[in-house]
VOGU-3710 file (C-alpha; in Angstrom, 3 decimals, decimal comma):
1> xxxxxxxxxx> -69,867/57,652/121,972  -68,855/60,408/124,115  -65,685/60,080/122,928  -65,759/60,295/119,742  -68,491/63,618/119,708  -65,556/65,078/121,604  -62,855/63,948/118,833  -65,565/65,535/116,196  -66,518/68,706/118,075  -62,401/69,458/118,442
11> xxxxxxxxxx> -61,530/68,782/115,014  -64,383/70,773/113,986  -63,245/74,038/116,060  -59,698/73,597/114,764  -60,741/73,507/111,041  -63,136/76,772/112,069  -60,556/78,490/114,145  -57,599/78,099/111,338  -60,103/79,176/108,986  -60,044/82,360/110,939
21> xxxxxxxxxx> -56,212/83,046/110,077  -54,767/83,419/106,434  -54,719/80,205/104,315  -51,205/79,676/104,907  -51,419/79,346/109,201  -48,478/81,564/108,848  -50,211/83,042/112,638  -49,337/87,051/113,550  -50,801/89,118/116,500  -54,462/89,230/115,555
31> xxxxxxxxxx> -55,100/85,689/116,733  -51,687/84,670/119,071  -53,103/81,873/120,522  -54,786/79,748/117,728  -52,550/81,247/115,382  -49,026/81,072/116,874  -45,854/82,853/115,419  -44,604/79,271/114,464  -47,663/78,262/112,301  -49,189/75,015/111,628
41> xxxxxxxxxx> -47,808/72,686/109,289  -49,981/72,282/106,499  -49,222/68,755/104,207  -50,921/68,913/100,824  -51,827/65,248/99,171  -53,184/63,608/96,028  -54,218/60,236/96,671  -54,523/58,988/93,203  -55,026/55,093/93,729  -57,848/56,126/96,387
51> xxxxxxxxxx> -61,232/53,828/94,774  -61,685/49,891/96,188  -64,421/49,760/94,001  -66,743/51,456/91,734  -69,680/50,697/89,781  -72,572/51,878/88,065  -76,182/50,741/89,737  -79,526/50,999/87,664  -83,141/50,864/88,596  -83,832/54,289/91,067
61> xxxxxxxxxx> -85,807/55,517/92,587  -87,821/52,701/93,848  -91,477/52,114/92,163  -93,524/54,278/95,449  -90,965/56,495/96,435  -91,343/58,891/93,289  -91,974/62,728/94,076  -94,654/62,463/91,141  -95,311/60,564/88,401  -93,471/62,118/85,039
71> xxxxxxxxxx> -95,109/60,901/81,893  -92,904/61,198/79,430  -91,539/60,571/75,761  -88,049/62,116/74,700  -86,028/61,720/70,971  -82,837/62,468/70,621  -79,456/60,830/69,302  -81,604/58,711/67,811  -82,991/56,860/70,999  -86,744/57,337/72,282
81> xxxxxxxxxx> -87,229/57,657/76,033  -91,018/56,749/77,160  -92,222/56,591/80,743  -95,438/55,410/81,943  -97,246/55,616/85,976  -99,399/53,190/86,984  -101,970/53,588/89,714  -103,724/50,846/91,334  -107,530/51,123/92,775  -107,388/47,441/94,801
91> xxxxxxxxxx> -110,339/47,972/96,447  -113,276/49,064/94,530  -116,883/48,766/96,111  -118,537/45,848/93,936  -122,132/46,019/95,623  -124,280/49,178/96,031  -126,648/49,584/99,306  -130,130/48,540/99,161  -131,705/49,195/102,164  -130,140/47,123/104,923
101> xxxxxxxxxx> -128,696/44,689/102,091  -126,148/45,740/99,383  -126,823/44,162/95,434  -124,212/43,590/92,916  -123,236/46,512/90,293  -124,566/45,140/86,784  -124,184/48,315/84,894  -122,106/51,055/84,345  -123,482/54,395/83,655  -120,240/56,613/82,753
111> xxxxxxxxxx> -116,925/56,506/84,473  -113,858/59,030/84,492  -109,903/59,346/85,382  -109,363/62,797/87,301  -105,992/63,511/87,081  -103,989/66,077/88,248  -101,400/67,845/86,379  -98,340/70,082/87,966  -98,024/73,353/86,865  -96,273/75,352/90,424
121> xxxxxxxxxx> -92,676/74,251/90,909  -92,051/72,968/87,536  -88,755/71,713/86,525  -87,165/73,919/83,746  -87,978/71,206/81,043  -91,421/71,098/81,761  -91,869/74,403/82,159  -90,824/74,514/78,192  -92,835/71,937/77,290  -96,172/73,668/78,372
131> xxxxxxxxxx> -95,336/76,871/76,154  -95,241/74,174/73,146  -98,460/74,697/70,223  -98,413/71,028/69,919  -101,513/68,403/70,585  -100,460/65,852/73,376  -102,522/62,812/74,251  -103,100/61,087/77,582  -103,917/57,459/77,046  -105,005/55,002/80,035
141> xxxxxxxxxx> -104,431/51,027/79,603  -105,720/48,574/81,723  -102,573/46,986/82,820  -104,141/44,455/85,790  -102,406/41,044/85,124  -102,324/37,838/86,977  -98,628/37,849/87,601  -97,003/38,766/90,599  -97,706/42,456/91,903  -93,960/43,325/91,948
151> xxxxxxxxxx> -93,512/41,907/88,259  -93,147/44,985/86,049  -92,555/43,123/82,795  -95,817/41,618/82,618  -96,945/45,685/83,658  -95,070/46,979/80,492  -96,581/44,403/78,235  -100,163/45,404/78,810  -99,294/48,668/76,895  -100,873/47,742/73,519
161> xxxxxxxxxx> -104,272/48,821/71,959  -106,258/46,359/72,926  -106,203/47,181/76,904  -107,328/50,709/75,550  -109,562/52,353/77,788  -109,640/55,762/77,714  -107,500/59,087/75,938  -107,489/62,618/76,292  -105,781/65,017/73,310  -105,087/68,803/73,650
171> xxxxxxxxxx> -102,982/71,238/72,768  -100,079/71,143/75,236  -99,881/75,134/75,957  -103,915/74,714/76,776  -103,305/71,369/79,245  -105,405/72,689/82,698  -103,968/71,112/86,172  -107,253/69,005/86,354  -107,941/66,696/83,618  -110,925/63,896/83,165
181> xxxxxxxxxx> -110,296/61,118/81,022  -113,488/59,764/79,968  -112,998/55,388/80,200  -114,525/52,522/78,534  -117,297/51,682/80,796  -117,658/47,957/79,757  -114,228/47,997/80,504  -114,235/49,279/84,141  -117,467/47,357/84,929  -116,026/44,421/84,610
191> xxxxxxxxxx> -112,945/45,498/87,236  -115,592/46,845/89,703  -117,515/43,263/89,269  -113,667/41,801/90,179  -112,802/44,453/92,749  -109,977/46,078/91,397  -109,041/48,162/88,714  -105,026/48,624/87,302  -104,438/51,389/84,857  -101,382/52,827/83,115
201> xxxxxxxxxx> -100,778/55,993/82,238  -98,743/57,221/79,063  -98,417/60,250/76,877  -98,299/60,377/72,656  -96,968/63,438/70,794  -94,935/64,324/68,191  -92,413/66,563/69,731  -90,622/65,845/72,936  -92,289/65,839/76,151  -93,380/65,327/79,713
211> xxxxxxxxxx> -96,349/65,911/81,626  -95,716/65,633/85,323  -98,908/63,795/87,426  -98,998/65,026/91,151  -101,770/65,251/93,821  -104,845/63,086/94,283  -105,916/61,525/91,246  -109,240/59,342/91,661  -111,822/57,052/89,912  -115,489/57,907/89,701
221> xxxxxxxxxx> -118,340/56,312/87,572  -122,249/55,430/87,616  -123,180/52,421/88,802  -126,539/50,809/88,333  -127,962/47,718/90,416  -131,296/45,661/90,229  -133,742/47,220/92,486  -132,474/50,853/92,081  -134,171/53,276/90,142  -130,824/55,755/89,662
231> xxxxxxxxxx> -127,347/55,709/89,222  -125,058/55,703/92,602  -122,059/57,812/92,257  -118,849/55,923/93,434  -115,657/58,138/93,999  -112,601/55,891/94,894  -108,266/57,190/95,444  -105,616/55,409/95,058  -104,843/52,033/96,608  -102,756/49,262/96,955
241> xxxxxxxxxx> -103,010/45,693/98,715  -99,043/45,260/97,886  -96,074/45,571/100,266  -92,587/44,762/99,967  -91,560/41,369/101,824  -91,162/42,382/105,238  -92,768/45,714/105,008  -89,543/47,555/103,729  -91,004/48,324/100,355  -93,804/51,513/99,888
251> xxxxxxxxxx> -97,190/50,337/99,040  -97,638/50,630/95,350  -100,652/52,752/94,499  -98,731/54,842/92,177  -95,219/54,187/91,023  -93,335/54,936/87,180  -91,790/52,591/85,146  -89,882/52,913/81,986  -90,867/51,740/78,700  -88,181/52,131/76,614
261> xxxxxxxxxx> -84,706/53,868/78,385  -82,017/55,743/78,070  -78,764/53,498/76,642  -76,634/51,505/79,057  -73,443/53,558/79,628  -70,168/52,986/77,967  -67,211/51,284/79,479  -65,135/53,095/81,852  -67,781/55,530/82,921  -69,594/56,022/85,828
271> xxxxxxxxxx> -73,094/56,893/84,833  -75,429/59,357/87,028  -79,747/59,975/86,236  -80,868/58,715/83,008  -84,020/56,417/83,003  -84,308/53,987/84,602  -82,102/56,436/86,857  -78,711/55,523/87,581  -76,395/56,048/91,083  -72,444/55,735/90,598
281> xxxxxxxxxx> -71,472/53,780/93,586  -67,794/54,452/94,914  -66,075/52,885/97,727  -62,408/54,866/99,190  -59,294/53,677/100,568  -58,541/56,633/102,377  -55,475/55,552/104,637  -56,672/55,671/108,161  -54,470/58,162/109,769  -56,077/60,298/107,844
291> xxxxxxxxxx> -59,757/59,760/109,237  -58,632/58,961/112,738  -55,134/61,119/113,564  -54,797/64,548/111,852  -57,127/67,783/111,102  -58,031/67,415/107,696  -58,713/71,025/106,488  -59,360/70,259/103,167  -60,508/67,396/101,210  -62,416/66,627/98,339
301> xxxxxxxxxx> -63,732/63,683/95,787  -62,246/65,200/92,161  -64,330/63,443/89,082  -63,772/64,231/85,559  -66,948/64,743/83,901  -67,130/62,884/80,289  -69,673/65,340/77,869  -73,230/62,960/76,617  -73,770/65,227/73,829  -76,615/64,707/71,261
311> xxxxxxxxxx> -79,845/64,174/73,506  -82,834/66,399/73,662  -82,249/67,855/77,240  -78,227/67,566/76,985  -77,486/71,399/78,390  -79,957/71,791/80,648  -78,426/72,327/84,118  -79,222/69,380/87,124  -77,810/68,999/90,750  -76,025/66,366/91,026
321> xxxxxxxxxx> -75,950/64,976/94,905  -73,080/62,967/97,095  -74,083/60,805/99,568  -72,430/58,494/101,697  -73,409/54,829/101,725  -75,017/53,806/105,577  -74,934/50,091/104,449  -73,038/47,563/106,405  -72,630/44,975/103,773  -69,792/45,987/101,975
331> xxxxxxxxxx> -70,615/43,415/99,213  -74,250/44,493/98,580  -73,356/47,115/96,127  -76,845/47,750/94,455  -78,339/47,761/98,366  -75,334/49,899/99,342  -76,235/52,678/96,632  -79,845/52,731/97,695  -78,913/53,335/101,413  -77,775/56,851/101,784
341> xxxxxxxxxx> -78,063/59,345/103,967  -77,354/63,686/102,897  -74,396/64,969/105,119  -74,975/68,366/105,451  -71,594/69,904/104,107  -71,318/67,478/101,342  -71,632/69,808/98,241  -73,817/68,996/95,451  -72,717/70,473/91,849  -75,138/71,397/88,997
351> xxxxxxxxxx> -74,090/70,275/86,024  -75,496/69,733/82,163  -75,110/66,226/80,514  -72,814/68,073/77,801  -70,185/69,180/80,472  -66,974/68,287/81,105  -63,837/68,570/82,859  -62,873/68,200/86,824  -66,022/68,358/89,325  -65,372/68,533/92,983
361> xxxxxxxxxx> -67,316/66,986/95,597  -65,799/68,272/99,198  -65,744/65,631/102,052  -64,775/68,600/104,843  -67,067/71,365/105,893  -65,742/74,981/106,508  -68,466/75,903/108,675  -69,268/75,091/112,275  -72,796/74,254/111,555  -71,936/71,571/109,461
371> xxxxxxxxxx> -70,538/68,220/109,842  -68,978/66,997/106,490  -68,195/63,872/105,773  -64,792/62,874/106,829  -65,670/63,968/110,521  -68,576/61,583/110,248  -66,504/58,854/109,117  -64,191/59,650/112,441  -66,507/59,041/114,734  -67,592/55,410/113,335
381> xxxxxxxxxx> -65,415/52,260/112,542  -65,322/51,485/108,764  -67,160/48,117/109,493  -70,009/49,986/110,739  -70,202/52,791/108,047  -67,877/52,108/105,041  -66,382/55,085/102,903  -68,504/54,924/100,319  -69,886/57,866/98,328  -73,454/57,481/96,113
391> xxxxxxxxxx> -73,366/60,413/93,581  -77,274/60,559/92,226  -79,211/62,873/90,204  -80,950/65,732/92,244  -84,300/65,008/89,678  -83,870/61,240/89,873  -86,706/59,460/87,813  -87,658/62,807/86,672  -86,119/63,181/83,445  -83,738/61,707/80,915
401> xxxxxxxxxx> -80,639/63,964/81,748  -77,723/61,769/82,503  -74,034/62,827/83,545  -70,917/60,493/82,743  -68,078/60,576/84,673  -64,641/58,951/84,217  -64,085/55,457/86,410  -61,424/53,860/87,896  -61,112/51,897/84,480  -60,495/54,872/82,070
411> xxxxxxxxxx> -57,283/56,189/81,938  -54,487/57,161/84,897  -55,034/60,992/84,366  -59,141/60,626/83,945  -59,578/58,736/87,052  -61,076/59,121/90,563  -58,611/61,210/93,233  -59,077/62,623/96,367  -57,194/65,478/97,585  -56,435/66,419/100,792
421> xxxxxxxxxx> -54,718/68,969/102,994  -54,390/67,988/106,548  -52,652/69,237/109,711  -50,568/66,382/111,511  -50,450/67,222/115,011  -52,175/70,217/116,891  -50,487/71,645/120,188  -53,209/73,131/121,929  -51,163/74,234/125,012  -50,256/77,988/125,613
431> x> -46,618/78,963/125,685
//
């Protein structure tokens, strides 16, 4: 291991110390030593047949590991785009105190959503959306089923109007950051009498729009038992008696899911965002003389961006990230894409869904307080960390915005390149 941080830290200062010089290493008496009279030999490539493999994978982020929950309905191009969160109380109190002994809850007084709206940070679509004059409704559905807690299908179909349990309407320029939806209290006695209570979240307008659900949202009612004269106030958050086999899944108390989604992309693209979000796997055959035995001093991952023109939010401006892939099993493409890991020096680019043209993604850092990517992949055997980059949406799950770019299907010209410039051999060694 020593080793190799001493391969990386040496490459790195050559890269930094050339950088020092004119582009062309052509050397002169300002820097003698690093920059001798004779110059370095700079070799300029295009490695056009550079991509093992590519592929689209759908279905990010993972229901739990959202930022927030973003309720939203979008038209455009004539396709609708409707997400809805679901948050899961799994352990609601079923018996009320009675002296030392506790009695069943028989009634329900009055029972409420709080919910709590973002408003600081805002994306730039939402941030539109809460200057529009236009009513917006909040509904809440009681989506419990008996299937399994990880089956979403069953989720989606308990959207209808007879699991109706609650809605809130107002304008959408006078929406506060705390909001109580009044429920059905027949409805949510009988979940506290079962000890659980599922609901789902969606939003109804007639213009385009999303309402982004952060913070602590909770459940309070009434509840009445024999032998008490008043109503006991119950206040319950968020919770979840699901985990992932193994643990490696987020509990579920809140998570999105999609309704209805953005179209499945069209052949010989690589598609990036969209909902259910999408991550464009891509796996290199960069030659390995060119990871292991030169100074690369410039390389980059060139893309040609195809334009999605026609959707609601198709010029507003996203970052659109690079990764590299920290899964072993080569094969495992959709596991692959959802193992990443941000290399600082790995540039993301902001881009709107109506763009096009060439998009670079650089693999080598300038700077000496960043790694970049090709150094990383020097220091660890391909079998151990394969050359894979995951290009993802910087607002993934967020919003409909999606970015096409050309695959290693489309057309010679249109496809995936790298280039690279590279030194071959460095003397180090003083005259």
């Amino acid at each position: 291991m020593r080793n190799r941080l001493a391969v990386l830290l040496a490459a790195m200062s050559v890269v930094v110390a050339a950088g020092a010089c004119s582009e062309d290493f052509t050397g002169g008496a300002a820097c003698p030593v690093l920059c001798p009279e004779s110059g370095f030999e700079i070799i300029n490539d295009t490695l056009d047949a550079v991509v093992l493999l590519d592929s689209t994978v759908r279905g990010f982020p993972l229901p739990g590991t959202e930022r927030q929950l973003t309720l939203l309905q979008r038209f455009g191009n004539g396709e609708t785009v409707i997400t809805a969160g679901i948050v899961r109380f799994d352990f609601l109190p079923k018996t009320l105190p009675l002296g030392t002994d506790s009695v069943p809850v028989v009634k329900i007084d009055s029972a409420e959503l709080r919910l709590s709206i973002s408003s600081a940070e805002l994306d730039s679509i939402s941030r539109r959306d809460t200057l529009k004059r236009v009513p917006v409704t909040i509904e809440v559905y009681d989506v419990d089923t008996t299937a399994s807690d990880f089956d979403t299908a069953a989720v989606r179909a308990r959207f209808r109007p007879s699991t109706l349990i609650g809605s809130y309407t107002v304008r959408r320029d006078s929406l506060l950051d705390s909001v109580f939806v009044r429920l059905d209290t027949a409805a949510v006695r009988a979940r506290v009498q079962a000890g659980r209570l599922r609901v789902g979240l969606r939003i109804r307008s007639d213009s385009s729009m999303q309402v982004p659900v952060a913070g602590i949202n909770f459940l309070r009612f009434w509840a009445r038992a024999p032998g008490l004269d008043t109503a006991v106030l119950r206040t319950v958050g968020p919770a979840s008696s699901s985990t992932g086999d193994g643990g490696d899944l987020p509990a579920l108390d809140r998570y999105l899911i999609v309704l209805q989604g953005t179209p499945l992309a069209p052949p010989q693209v690589l598609a990036v965002g969209g909902l259910p979000a999408q991550r464009a796997y891509i796996r290199l055959a960069i030659p390995s003389n060119l990871v292991d035995s030169v100074t690369v001093v410039r390389a980059a991952l060139v893309l040609t961006q195809a334009p999605v023109r026609g959707r609601t939010d198709d010029t507003v401006r996203t970052p659109v990230q690079a990764n590299i892939s920290v899964a072993r099993d080569l094969l495992d493409v959709g596991r692959a894409a959802l193992l990443v890991r941000s290399v600082v020096g790995l540039v993301q680019q902001t881009r709107a869904p109506r763009d096009s043209g060439l998009v670079r993604f650089e693999l080598v850092c300038a700077l000496s307080s960043c790694a970049g990517t090709i150094p990383v992949w020097r220091v660890t055997p391909e079998d151990e960390l394969p050359r894979v980059i995951v290009l993802r949406s910087g607002r993934e799950g967020e919003f409909t915005s999606e970015f096409y770019f050309y695959s290693n299907e489309a057309p010679a010209n249109l496809r995936p390149r790298v280039e690279i410039s590279y030194i071959p051999r460095v003397d180090f060694s003083l005259p």
